[in-house]
N, C-alpha and C positions, 0 to 999 in steps of 0.2 A: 322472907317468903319461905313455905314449906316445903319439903320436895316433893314431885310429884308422887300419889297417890302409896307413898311410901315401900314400892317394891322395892326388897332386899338384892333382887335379881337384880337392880336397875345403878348405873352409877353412881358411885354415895356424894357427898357433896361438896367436894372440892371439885370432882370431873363437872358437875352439873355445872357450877360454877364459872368455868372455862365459856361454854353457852352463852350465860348470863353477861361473861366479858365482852366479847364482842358483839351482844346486843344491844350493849351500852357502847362501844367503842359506834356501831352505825347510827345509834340516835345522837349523839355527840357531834357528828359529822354530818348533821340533818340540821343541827345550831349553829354549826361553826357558817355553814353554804345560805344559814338563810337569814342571817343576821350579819348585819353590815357594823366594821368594829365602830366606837365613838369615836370620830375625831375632838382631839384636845382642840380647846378654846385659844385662838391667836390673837394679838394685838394687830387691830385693823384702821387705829386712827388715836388722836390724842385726847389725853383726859381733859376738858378743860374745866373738870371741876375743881380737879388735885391741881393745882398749880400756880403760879405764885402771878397770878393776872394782872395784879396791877404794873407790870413792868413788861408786860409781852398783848401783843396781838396775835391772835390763832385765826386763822381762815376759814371761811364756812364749808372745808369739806375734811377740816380738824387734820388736814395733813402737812400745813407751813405753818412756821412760828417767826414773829418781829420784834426786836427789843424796840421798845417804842420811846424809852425813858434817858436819864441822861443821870449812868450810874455814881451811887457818891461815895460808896462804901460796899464791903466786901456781903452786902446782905441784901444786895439791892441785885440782885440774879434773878435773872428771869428762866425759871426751872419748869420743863412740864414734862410728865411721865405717858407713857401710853395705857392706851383704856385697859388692856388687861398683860397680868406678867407674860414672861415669855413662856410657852408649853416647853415642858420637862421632857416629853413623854418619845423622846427622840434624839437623833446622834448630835448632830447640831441646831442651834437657831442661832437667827441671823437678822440685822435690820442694817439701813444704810439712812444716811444722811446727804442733801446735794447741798454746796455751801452755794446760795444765791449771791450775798452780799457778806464779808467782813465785815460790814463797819467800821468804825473806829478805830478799834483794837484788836478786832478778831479773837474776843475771847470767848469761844465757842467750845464744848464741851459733848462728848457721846460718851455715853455707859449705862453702868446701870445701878439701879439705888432698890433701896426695901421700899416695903409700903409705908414706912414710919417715918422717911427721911424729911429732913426737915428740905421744906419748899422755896429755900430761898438761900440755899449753897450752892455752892457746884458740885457732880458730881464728882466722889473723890474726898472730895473735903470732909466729910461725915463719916461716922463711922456705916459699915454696911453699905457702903458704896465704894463705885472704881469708876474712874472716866478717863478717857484721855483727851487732853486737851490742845487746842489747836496755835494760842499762842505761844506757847513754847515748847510745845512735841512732849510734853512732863508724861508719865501715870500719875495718878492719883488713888490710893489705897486707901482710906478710912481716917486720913487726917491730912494736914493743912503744905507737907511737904513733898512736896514730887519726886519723882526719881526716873532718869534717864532713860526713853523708851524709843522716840521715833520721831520723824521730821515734824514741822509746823506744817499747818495747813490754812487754805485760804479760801479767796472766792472761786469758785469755779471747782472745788476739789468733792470728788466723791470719799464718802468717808464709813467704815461700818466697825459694827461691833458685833463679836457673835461669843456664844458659850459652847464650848466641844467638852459635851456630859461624859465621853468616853474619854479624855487627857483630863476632866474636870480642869478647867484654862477657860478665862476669858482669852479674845484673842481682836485684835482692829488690826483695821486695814484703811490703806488710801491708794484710791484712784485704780481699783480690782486688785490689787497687789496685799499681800501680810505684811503688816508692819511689826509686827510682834506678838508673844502671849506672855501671861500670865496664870499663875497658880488661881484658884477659884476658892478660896477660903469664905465665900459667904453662902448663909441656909436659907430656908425660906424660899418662899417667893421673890420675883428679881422682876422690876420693871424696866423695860428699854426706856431711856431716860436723858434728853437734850436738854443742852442750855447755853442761853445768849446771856451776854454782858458790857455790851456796849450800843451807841445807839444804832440804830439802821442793820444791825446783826441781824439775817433772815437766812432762814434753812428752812427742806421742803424734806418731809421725815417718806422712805417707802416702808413698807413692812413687807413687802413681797409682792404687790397691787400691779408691781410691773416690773421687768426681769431686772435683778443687779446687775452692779460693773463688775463686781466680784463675782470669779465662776464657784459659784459655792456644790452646784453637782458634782466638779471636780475636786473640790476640796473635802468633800464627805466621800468622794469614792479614794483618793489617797491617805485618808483616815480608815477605813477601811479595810484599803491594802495594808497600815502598816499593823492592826491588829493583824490579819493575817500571817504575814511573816513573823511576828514573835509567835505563831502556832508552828510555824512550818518551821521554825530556830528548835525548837523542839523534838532530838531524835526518836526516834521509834525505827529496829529492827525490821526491816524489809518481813522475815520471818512470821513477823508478830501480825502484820496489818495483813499477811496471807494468811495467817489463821483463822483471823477475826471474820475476815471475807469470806474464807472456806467456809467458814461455821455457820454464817448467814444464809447460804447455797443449801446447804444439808439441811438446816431447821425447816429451810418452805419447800425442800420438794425440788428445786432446780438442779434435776439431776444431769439433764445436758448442758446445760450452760458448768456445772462444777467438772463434765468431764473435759469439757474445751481450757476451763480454769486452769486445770491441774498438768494438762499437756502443755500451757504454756507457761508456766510458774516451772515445771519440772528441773530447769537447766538453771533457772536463774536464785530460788527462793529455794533455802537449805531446810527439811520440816521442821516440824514444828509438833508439840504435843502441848493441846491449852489440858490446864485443868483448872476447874473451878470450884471455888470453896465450898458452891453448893454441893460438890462431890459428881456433878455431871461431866460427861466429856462426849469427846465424839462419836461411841459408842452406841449413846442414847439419841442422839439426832440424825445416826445412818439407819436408824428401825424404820421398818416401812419405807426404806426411800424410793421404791420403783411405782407401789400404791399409792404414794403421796403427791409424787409425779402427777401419774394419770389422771388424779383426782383436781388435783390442780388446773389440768388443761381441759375436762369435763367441763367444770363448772367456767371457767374462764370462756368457753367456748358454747355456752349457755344449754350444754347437757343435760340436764337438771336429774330427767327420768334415769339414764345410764348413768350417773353416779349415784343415784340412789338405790340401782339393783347396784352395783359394788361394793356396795357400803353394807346392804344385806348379806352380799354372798361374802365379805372378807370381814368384816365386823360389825355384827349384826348386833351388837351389846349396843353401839353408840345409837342406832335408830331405832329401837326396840318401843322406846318411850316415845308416841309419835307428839305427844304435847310440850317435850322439850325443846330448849331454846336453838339446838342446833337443829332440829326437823323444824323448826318454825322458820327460821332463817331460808333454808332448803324449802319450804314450801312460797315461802313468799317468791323465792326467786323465779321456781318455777309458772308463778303466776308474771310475776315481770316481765320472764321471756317471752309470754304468750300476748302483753302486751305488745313489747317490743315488736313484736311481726307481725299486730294487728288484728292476728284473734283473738277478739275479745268477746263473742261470744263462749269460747273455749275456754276462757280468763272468769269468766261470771261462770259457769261448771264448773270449775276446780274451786275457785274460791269457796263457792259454795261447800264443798265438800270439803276440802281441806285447813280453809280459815277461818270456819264459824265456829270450832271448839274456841277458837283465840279470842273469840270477842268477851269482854266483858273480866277480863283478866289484867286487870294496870298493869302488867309491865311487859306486856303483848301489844294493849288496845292501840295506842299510838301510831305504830308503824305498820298493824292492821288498816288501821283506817286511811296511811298514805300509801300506802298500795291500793286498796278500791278505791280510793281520789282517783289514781290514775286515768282511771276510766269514764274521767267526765270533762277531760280535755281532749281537745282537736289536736294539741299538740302539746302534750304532756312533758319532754323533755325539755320544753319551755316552760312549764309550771312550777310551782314550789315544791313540787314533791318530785322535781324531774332526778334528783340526784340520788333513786334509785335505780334509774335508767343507765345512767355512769358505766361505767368499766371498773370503777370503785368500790360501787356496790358489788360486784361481785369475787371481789379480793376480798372483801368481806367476810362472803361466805367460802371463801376456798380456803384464807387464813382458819378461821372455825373450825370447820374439818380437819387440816393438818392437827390443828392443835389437839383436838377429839381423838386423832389416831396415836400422836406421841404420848397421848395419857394413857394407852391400853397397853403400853409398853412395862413388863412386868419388873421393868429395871429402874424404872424411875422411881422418884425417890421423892420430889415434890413436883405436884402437877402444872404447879405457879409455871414453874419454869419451860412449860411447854408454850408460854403463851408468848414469850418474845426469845431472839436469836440476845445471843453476847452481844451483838452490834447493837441493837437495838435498848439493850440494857447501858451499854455506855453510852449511847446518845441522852438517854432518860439522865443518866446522871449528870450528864456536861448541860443538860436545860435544868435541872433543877441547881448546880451549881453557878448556872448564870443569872438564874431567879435571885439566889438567894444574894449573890455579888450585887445585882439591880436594887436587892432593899435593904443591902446594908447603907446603899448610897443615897438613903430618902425617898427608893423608887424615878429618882432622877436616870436621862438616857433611853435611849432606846430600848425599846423591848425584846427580849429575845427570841426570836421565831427561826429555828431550825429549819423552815421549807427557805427561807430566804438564803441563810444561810447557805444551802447546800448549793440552792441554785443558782447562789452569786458566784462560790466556788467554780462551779460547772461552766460560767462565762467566762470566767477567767482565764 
C-alpha cells in the first residue's frame, strides 16, 4: 500500500506503519472473538470394521466387546481398535475399560497399536504397539516379551490407558489409581486399542461418554504443576524481573501505577539498568510519560474529542494526515462511543463525515463496515461485531497512540520497538519457542496459548 498522498511533511513509512499495526492487531481480534477454534476429532465408539470379528462380538451401541470363541493359538485374539486415533492436539488423552467378565483366563489387554497393526495379536506383541495386560500385570512393547509393570486385573476392575504428550509416556491405571508409565517411542497415529482372549471375556470400552474412576482433571492439573515448577527451579534476580516490570509501566503510560511500583520495590529490589541490543533503554520509554498517561485515561474513558485536541495541540505531526490508520482507529472509536450511549443519530453525523473518506479503501473497508453494523442492532454488544464495544477495543486505540507518540521521540532509533514493552517481547519469544518445541514433537500436545497460561498462573 502507498502512503498517503505522499506529503513529505507527513510520517515516512515505518511511523505510518505502527498505525497499520494495530489495525491489523484489531482485525485479528475480530477472528480470534468470532471464530470458534476446531475441536480435534475423538474416539466415541468401536471400529467394528477394523477388527478381527470372527472371534469377538460387539454391541450395538459399538461400546462392549465378547470373546465368543474357544482360543486355540496365539492368533486366535479377538483385537478391536476405536473408530478414530486418539487427538494429539492436547496435554493428555485418556480412555478406560470396565472388565464385565474374565472368562477363562482373563487374557485381556488395553493399549494402543498403529493403524497397520495386524488384527489378531495382542496389543504389545507387534511392533508399533504397547498394551498392558491383565493376566499377568506384563507391558508389552513391540514384541512377544513382557516386562514387569503392575498388578493383574480381573472382573470387576476399572482399567485405563492414557498418553501424557507433555512426559511423551504412555501411562495405565487400575481401579482410578496409576499403575505406571512408560517412555512413548511410537509416531503416527495411535489407536485406543482392547483385546480378549479367552472365552466369555467381555469389557465395556468408555471414551469419556461418562465420567472415569480415574481423576484425570487432577492428573493434568498435577502435570501442569510440575511443568511449572521446573520454570519456577529457574533462578531469575529479583532485580531483573523489576526491571522487566518497570519497563512495561513506562512503555504504556502507567505512570501512577510505576510511582506506587517504585515506592514499594524501593527497600526491597536493588536497581537495576536494562540495556538492550537494540540500543534502547529507559530513556526512550520515560519521553512523553505524563502525555502518554493522559492520553491513556482519555481514550480509556471514551474521551475521544479531548484526546484528539491533545494530540493537536502537543503533536500535531501524528494527526495531521486525517486518512491515516491512527485518525481512522480515533475516528471509529469516537463513532463507537456515541454508539455506546445510544446516540445514534449523532453516530450516523459523524460517521458521515468522518468515515466515508474510509470507505472503499481494503484495508479500512472492513472494520468500516462493523462499525455501521453497529447500528442495526437492538443490542449490538450482543452482536458479532459487539467486540468493538469491549474495553479492548479501546486499549486498542490508546496502545496506537502511545506507540505514535514514542515514535516522535527524536532519540529512537527504530520505530518497531515502540510497538511492544521487553516484556511483551519475551513473552513473543517464549510462544514462538514453545511453537517451535510443539513441532519438533509431530505437533503432538497441547497447544500453547499464553492467556491460559497466565491465567492458570494467577489461580494458583
Amino acid at each position: 500500500m502507498s502512503e498517503s498522498n505522499g506529503n513529505s511533511k507527513r510520517r515516512n513509512v515505518e511511523d505510518q506503519d505502527l498505525g497499520l499495526y494495530f489495525l491489523e492487531a484489531c482485525r485479528d481480534r475480530e477472528m480470534k472473538e468470532g471464530v470458534m477454534e476446531e475441536e480435534e476429532e475423538a474416539p466415541r465408539e468401536l471400529n467394528t470394521i477394523n477388527s478381527s470379528g470372527g472371534f469377538v462380538v460387539v454391541s450395538t451401541d459399538k461400546l462392549s466387546v465378547k470373546y465368543t470363541s474357544v482360543n486355540l493359538h496365539g492368533h486366535d485374539v479377538g483385537v478391536i481398535q476405536a473408530n478414530k486415533p486418539a487427538p494429539t492436539k492436547r496435554l493428555i488423552y485418556y480412555f478406560e475399560i470396565h472388565v464385565k467378565d474374565a472368562g477363562v483366563k482373563g487374557q485381556i489387554a488395553i493399549g494402543f497399536t498403529s493403524e497397520t497393526f495386524k488384527m489378531r495379536r495382542q496389543p504389545g506383541w507387534e511392533a508399533n504397539s504397547c498394551g498392558y495386560h491383565g493376566d499377568d500385570g506384563l507391558l508389552y512393547r513391540g514384541h512377544g516379551k513382557g516386562e514387569a509393570f503392575g498388578p493383574t486385573f480381573t472382573s470387576g476392575d476399572v482399567v485405563g490407558a492414557g498418553i501424557n504428550y507433555a512426559a511423551h509416556e504412555f501411562f495405565f491405571t487400575k481401579n482410578g489409581q496409576v499403575v505406571g508409565s512408560v517412555y512413548k517411542d511410537m509416531k503416527g497415529p495411535l489407536f485406543p486399542t482392547i483385546a480378549v482372549h479367552s472365552q466369555n471375556e467381555e469389557v465395556h470400552v468408555n471414551f469419556g461418554q461418562k465420567p472415569f474412576t480415574f481423576d484425570l482433571k487432577e492428573f493434568e492439573a498435577q502435570e501442569r504443576m510440575k511443568q511449572q515448577l521446573k520454570i519456577e527451579e529457574i533462578s531469575v534476580p529479583p532485580n531483573v524481573s523489576y526491571g522487566i516490570v518497570r519497563s512495561y509501566l513506562l512503555h504504556y503510560g502507567y505512570e501512577d501505577t510505576l510511582n506506587s511500583f517504585d515506592v514499594a520495590s524501593k527497600s526491597t529490589v536493588p536497581p537495576i539498568y536494562i540495556a538492550q541490543e537494540s540500543g534502547s533503554d529507559d530513556q526512550e520509554i520515560t519521553y512523553a510519560l505524563n502525555h502518554r498517561k493522559t492520553l491513556r485515561q482519555l481514550i480509556r474513558n471514551g474521551d475521544i474529542d479531548v484526546a484528539f485536541g491533545k494530540l493537536r495541540e502537543w503533536y500535531p505531526q501524528i494527526v495531521e494526515d486525517n486518512t491515516s490508520a491512527t485518525c481512522f482507529l480515533l475516528h471509529c472509536q469516537k463513532f463507537i462511543e456515541l454508539v455506546r450511549v445510544g446516540a445514534l443519530e449523532e453516530a450516523v453525523k459523524y460517521g458521515r463525515i468522518e468515515l466515508t473518506c474510509f470507505f472503499g479503501l481494503p484495508v479500512f473497508e472492513d472494520l468500516v463496515q462493523d462499525c455501521v453494523a453497529l447500528l442495526a442492532y437492538e443490542q449490538p454488544l450482543e452482536s458479532s461485531v459487539g467486540y468493538l464495544l469491549k474495553d479492548s477495543q479501546r486499549e486498542v486505540v490508546a496502545d496506537t497512540v502511545n506507540a505514535m507518540i514514542l515514535s516522535t521521540n527524536p532519540n529512537t532509533k527504530e520505530s518497531k520497538h515502540c510497538l511492544h514493552s521487553y516484556l511483551e517481547r519475551l513473552l513473543r519469544q517464549l510462544t514462538a519457542c514453545c511453537l517451535e518445541r510443539r513441532s519438533l514433537n509431530g505437533e503432538q500436545g497441547e497447544a500453547f496459548q499464553l492467556h491460559r497460561v497466565l491465567s492458570s498462573s494467577k489461580r494458583g
